[in-house]
C-alpha positions in Angstrom: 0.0 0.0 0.0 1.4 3.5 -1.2 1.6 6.0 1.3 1.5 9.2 0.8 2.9 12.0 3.7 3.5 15.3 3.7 7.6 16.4 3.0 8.7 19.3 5.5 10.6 21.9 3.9 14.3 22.9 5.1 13.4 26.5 4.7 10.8 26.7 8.4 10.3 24.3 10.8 6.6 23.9 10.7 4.6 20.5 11.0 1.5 19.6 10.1 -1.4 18.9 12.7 -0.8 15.7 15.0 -4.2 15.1 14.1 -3.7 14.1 10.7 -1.0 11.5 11.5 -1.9 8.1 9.8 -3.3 5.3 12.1 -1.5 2.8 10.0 1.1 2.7 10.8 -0.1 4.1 14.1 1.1 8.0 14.7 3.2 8.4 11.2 3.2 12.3 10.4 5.7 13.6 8.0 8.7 13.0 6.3 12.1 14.9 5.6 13.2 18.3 7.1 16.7 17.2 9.3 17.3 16.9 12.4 18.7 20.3 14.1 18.1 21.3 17.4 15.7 24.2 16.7 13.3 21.5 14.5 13.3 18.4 17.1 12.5 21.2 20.2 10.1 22.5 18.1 8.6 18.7 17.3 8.8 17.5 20.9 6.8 21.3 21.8 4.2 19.8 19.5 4.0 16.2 20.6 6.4 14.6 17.7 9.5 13.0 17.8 11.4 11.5 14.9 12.0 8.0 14.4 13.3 5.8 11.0 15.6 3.2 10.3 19.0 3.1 8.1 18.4 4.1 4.3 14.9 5.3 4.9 14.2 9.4 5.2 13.4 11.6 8.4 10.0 10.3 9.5 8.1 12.0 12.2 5.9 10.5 14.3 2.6 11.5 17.3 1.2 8.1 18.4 -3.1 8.4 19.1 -1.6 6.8 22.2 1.2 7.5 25.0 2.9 5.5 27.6 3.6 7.9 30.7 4.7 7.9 34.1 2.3 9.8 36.4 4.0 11.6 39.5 4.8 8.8 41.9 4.1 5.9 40.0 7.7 4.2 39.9 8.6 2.5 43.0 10.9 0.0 44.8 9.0 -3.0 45.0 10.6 -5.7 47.3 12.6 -7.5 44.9 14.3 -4.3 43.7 14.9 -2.9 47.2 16.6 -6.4 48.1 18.6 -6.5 44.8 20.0 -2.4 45.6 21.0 -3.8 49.3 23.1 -6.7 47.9 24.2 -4.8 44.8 25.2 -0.6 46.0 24.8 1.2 43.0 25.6 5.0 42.3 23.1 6.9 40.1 24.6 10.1 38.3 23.0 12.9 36.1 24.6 14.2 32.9 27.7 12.5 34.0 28.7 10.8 30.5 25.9 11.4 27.7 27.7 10.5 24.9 28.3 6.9 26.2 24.8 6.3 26.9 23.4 7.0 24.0 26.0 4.9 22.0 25.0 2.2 24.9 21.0 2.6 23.9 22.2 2.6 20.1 23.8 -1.2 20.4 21.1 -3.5 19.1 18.8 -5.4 21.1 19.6 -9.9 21.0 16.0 -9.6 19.2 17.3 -7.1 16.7 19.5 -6.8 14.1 19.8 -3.1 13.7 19.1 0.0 15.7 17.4 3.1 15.0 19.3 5.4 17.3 21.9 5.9 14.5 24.8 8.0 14.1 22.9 11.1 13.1 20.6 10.6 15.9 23.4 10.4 18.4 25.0 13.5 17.1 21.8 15.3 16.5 20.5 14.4 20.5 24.5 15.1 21.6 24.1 18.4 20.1 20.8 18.7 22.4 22.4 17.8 25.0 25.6 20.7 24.8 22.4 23.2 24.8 20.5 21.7 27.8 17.9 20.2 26.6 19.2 16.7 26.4 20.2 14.8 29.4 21.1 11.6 30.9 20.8 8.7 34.0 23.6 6.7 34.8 23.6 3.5 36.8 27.2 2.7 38.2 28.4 -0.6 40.3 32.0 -0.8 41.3 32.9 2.2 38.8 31.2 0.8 35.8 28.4 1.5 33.7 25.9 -0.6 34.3 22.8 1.0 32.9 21.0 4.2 32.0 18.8 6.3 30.0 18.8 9.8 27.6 15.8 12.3 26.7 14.5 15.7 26.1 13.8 17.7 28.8 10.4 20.1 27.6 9.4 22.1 30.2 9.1 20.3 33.1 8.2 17.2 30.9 10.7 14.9 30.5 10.6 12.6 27.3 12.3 9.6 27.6 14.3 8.4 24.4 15.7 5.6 25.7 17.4 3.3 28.1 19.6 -0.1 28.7 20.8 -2.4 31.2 24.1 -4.2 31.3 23.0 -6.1 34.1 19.5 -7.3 35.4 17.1 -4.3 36.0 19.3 -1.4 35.7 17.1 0.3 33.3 14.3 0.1 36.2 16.5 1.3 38.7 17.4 4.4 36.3 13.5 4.8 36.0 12.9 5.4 39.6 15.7 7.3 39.8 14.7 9.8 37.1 11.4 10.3 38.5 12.5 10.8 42.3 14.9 13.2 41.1 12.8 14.9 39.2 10.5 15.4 41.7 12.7 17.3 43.4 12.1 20.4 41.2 8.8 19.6 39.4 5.9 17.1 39.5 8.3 14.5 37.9 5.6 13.4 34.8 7.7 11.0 32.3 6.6 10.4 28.6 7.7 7.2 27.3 6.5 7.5 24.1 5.3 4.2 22.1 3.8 1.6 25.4 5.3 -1.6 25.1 5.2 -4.5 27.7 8.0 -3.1 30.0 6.4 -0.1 30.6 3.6 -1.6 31.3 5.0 -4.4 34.1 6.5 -0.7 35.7 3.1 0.8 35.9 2.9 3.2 32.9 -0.2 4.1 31.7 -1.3 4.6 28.7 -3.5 7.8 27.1 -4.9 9.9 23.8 -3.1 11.9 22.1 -5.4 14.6 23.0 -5.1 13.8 26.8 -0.9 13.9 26.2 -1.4 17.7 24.8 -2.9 18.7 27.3 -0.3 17.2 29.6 1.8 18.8 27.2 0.5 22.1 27.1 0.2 22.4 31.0 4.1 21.1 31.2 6.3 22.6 28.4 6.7 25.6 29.6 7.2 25.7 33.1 10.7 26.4 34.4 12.5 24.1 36.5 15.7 24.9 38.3 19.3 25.0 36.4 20.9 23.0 38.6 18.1 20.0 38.4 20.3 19.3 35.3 23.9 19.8 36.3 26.6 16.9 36.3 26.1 15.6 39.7 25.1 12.1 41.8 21.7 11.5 43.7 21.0 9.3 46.0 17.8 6.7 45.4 15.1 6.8 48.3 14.3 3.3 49.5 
C-alpha cells in the first residue's frame, strides 16, 4: 500500500497537525526536514518526535496513544529494594551522555539493527551541549551498568531511551529519574510508544489529546538549572 505524507521543507520548521497523522502505521506524520536542534524542540513542543531506520528518510511520528509515568508511579517494590541492598549502585545525572546514548544505540539480541543511528546520536549530543538533552547513569563498582537519555520540555521529561548491562538497571534508572525529578517539578515522564516493560512498571497509557494537554500544562514551566547539572543523587528506598 502507497503512502503518501506530507515532506517538510528545510526553509521553516513547521509541521503539520498531529491530528492528521496516519493510524497505520499508528502516529506516522511527516517525512524529511533534518534533524537540528531548533526543528526536534520545536517537534517535541508539539507532541512529535522523529524515528526511522537506516536508508529510509526523516520520518516524524505523534502516536493516538502515550505511555507515561504519572508523578509517583515508579517504585521499589521488594525484589528491587533487596537486589539495591546486595548490589550498591551509584546513580549520576549528565555524568557521560555520549556513552549512553551509544549504549541505547547497540542492538537489542532480538534485533538486528538499531534506530538510534549515528545522526541521531549527534543530533540528540548536540541537544544535550544546549541543555535540553540529558542523561541517567547507573554505576556498580565504577562501571556503567545501565542508563537512559531524553529531552527535557518544560518540566516534561521525554524519555528516548534506556539499557541495562545487568538485570534491572534500566528500572532502577526509571525510579531514579522520577525521584529526582520530583525534586524540582511534579516529575511526569513520557515514554512515548507503550510496550510490555512499561507496562509491568506501571505506565499508563492515554490519547493523544489527553498527552497535549499534559503537554500544554508542562512545556513551559521552568525548573531549576541545577536540576540538570553533572552531579550524583541518592535513590530513596
Amino acid at each position: 500500500m502507497t503512502i503518501y505524507l506530507p515532506e517538510l521543507a528545510a526553509t521553516n520548521y513547521l509541521f503539520p497537525p498531529v491530528d492528521q497523522a496516519i493510524s497505520s502505521p499508528d502516529g506516522l506524520l511527516a517525512m524529511g526536514g533534518d534533524l537540528t536542534a531548533k526543528r526536534l524542540i520545536s517537534a517535541y513542543r508539539q507532541a512529535i518526535f522523529p524515528w526511522f531506520s537506516q536508508g529510509d528518510p526523516i520520518l516524524w511520528w505523534s502516536p493516538s496513544q502515550r505511555a507515561i509515568f504519572a508523578p509517583n508511579s515508579l517504585n521499589l517494590n521488594r525484589s528491587l529494594r533487596k537486589q539495591l541492598h546486595k548490589t550498591p549502585l551509584v546513580f549520576t545525572i549528565n555524568a557521560c551522555f555520549k556513552q549512553v546514548i551509544q549504549h541505547c544505540a547497540a542492538p537489542r539480541a532480538s534485533q538486528a539493527e538499531t534506530w538510534i543511528l549515528s545522526e541521531i546520536q549527534q543530533a540528540y549530543y548536540q541537544l544535550h551541549t544546549l541543555g535540553h538533552a540529558h542523561s541517567l547513569e547507573v554505576w556498580h563498582n565504577k562501571q556503567l551498568v545501565g542508563g537512559l537519555y531524553g529531552i527535557a520540555t518544560g518540566s516534561l521529561f521525554c524519555g528516548e531511551s534506556m539499557f541495562n548491562l545487568a538485570p534491572n538497571m534500566a528500572k532502577f534508572a526509571l525510579i531514579a529519574l522520577q525521584q529526582h525529578l520530583q525534586q524540582y517539578a511534579s516529575g511526569w515522564i513520557d515514554c512515548q510508544i507503550p510496550n510490555p516493560f512499561l507496562s509491568q512498571m506501571g505506565a499508563s497509557v492515554i490519547s493523544r489529546n489527553d498527552y497535549l494537554s499534559l503537554l500544554y500544562q508542562q512545556r513551559d514551566e521552568i525548573i531549576a538549572a541545577n536540576c540538570w547539572q553533572p552531579q550524583t543523587i541518592i535513590l530513596a528506598i
